[in-house]
C-alpha angles and dihedrals in degrees: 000000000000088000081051102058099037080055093057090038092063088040090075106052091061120088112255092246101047094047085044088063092037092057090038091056091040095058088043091057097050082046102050094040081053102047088040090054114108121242079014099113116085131190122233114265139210098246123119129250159196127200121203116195124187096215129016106272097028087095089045092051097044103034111007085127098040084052088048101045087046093044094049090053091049101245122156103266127171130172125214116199113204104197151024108265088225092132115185094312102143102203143118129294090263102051086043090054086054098051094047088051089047088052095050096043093052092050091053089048089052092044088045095056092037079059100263123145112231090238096062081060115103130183117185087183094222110166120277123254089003097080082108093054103042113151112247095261101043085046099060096036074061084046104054089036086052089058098034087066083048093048082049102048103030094212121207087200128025121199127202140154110275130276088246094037094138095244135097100220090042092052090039090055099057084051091051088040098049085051098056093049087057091050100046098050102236147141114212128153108258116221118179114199122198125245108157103002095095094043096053113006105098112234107260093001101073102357102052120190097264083066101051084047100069085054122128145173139223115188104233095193096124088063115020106114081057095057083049090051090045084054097042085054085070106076105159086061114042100054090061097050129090107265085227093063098047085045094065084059101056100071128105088256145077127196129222140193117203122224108228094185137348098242 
């Protein structure tokens, strides 16, 4: 956590555009070194699977391409959505209100056109931005509704941000998530996706070489326009966020991390 905050430190003394180009190139870099590795490409498979996204866009961003190709196919696929979606937005309860529907309706939007039925969409409504700091009690009831999806769908792979993604709702939610499969009792494949990692973590500092070596790529290409359809379907974000960043999502490929244990 100390690297963490000297690194945002010297963040902001660089001027937003610089540090725009910096993290663009940056991102490049990770990408390329992974798509370039030998025995690293991997073809889409029939098992079933569940998605869980801390806010509403970040499956769409990791593994838009991954939900289409399954659904197409016609493979079991749900989406759990952890928060809100609020963001830090300070306003009253009803603007509030307002922003959390228009984040719910553009993620069905975005599942809808990836080939999702709306009914395979779940919210659990948890606040945004304070998934790390849940209060025991309202940890573990996130915790048992968590495993009570899992107990329901019975997922051969689980996807989730990755355990350094540079967030704190996205690294709160491999912990919650971790949590729930041991509950549950059960024995998915784990598959992190990155949303923020390339973007922030600085290369060998964060992100070490053991990490970058369970990396590992899908083309996405028979459904890629879809994926950048699905994105576009999330106005409110992506116009707020940096168009570098968009950018690194709208490839024919997707990028993986496997998840060797649960400790």
């Amino acid at each position: 956590m100390a690297i963490k905050s000297y690194l945002q430190q010297i963040q902001k003394l660089i001027p937003s555009v610089w540090l725009e180009k910096m993290q663009y190139i940056h991102s490049s870099l990770i990408v390329n070194w992974i798509l370039f590795r030998e025995n690293k490409q991997l073809a889409f498979n029939q098992k079933s699977a569940m998605v869980f996204s801390p806010h509403q866009d970040d499956e769409t961003f990791g593994c838009g391409g991954m939900i289409a190709h399954k659904c197409e196919q016609g493979v079991s696929v749900a989406v759990v959505f952890l928060t809100d979606g609020q963001g830090n937005h300070h306003v009253d309860e009803q603007a509030k209100n307002k922003i959390v529907q228009m984040r719910q309706q553009e993620a069905i939007k975005a599942l809808n056109i990836l080939g999702l039925e709306t009914s395979k969409i779940h919210f659990l409504g948890k606040p945004d931005g304070k998934l790390l700091n849940l209060a025991n009690s309202e940890r573990q009831t996130t915790v048992s509704q968590i495993s009570a999806l899992l107990s329901q769908y019975q997922p051969a792979e689980i996807y989730i941000p990755h355990r350094k993604d540079c967030h704190r709702d996205h690294e709160a939610s491999y912990e919650l998530l971790k949590a729930a499969i041991k509950e549950a009792k059960i024995t998915p494949e784990l598959i992190q996706y990155p949303v923020w990692l390339f973007w922030r973590a600085p290369l060998f500092i964060l992100l070490k070489l053991q990490d970058i070596a369970s990396a590992y790529w899908v083309s996405i290409s028979s459904v890629q326009e879809r994926k950048k359809q699905a994105i576009a379907a999330y106005p409110s974000q992506i116009n707020s966020l940096p168009r570098g960043f968009v950018q690194q999502f709208l490839n024919n490929y997707e990028i993986f991390f496997k998840t060797d244990n649960l400790n």
